[in-house]
Backbone as CSV, one residue per row, in Angstrom:
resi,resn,N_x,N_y,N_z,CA_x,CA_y,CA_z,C_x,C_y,C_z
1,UNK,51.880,-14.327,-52.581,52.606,-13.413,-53.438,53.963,-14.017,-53.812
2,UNK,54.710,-14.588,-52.892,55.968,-15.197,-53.119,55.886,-16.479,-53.954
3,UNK,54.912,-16.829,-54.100,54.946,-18.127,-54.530,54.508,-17.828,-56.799
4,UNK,53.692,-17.072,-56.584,53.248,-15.841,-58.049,54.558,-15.504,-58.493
5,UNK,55.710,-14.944,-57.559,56.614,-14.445,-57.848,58.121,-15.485,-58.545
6,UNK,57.677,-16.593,-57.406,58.424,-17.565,-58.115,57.987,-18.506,-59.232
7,UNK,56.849,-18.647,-59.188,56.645,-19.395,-60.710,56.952,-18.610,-61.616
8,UNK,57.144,-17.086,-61.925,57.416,-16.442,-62.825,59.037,-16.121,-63.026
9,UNK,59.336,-15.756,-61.742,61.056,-16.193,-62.307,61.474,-17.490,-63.047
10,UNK,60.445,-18.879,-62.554,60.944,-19.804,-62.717,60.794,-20.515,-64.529
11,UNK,59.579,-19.554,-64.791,58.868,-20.011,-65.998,59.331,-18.912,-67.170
12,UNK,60.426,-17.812,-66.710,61.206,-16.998,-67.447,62.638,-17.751,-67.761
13,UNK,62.855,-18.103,-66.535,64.350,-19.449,-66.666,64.200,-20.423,-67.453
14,UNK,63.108,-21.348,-67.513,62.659,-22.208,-68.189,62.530,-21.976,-69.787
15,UNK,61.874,-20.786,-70.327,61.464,-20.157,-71.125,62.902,-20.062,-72.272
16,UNK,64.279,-19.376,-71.304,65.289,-18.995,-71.777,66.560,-20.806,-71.948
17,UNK,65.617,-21.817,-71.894,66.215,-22.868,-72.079,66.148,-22.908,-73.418
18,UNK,64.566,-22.298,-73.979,64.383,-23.035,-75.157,64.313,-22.304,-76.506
19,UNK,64.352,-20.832,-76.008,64.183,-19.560,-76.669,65.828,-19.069,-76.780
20,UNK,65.330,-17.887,-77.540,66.644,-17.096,-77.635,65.927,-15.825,-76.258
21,UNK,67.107,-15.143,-75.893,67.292,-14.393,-75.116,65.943,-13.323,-75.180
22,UNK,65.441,-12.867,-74.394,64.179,-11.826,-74.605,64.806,-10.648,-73.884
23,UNK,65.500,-9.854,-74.351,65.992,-8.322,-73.740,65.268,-7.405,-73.137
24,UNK,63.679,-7.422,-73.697,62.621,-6.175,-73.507,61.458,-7.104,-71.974
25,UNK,62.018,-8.292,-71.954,61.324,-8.820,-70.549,62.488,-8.931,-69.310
26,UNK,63.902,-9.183,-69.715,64.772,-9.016,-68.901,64.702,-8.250,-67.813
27,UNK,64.593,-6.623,-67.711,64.181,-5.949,-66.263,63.095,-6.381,-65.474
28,UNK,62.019,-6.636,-66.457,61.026,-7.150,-65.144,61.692,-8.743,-64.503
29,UNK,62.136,-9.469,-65.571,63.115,-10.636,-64.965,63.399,-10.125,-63.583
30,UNK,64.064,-9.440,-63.827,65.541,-9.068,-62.506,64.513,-8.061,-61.328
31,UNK,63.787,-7.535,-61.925,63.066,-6.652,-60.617,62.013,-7.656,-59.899
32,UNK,61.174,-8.931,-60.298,60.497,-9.944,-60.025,61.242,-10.286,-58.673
33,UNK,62.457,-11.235,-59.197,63.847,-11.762,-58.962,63.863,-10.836,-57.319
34,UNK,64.093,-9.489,-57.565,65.193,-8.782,-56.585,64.204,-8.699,-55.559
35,UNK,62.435,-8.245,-55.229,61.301,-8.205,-54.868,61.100,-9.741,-54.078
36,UNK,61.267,-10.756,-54.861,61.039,-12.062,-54.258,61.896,-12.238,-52.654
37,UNK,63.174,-11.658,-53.319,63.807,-11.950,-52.654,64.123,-11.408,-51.317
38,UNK,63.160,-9.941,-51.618,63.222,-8.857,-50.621,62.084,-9.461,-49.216
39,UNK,61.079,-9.820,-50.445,60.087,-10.579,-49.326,60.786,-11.835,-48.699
40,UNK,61.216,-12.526,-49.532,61.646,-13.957,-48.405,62.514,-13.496,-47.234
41,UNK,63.104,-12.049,-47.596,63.818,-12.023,-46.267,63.021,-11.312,-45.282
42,UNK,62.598,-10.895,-45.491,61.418,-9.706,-44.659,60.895,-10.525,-43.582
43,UNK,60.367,-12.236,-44.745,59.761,-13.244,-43.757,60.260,-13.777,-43.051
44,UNK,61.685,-14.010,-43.110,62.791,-14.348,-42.488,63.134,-13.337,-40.813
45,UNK,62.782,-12.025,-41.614,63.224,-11.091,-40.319,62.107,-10.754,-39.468
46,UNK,60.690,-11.450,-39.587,59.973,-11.365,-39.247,59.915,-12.658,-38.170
47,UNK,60.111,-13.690,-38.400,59.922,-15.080,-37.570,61.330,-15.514,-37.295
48,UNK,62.006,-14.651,-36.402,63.617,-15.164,-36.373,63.863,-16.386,-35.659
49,UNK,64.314,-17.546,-35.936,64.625,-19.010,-35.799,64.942,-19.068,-34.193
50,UNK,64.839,-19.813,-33.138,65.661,-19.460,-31.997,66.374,-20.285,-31.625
């Protein structure tokens, strides 16, 4: 799932190199984005380093 999640942030970033700005995909941008990030920590708080 995290990995789905990041090719799509990454291929929206990419996208906005070459394009003009897309306003009406922007929220899912940022909710993708905020979700990814919720999981990487989750996985993080799940396997704590020792």
């Amino acid at each position: 799932m995290t990995t789905g999640i990041l090719v799509s942030v990454m291929a929206y970033l990419i996208s906005g190199l070459f394009n003009d700005s897309m306003v009406a995909v922007s929220p899912l941008f940022w909710m993708l984005l905020g979700f990814g990030i919720s999981l990487t920590q989750r996985g993080k708080d799940a396997h704590p380093e020792k």
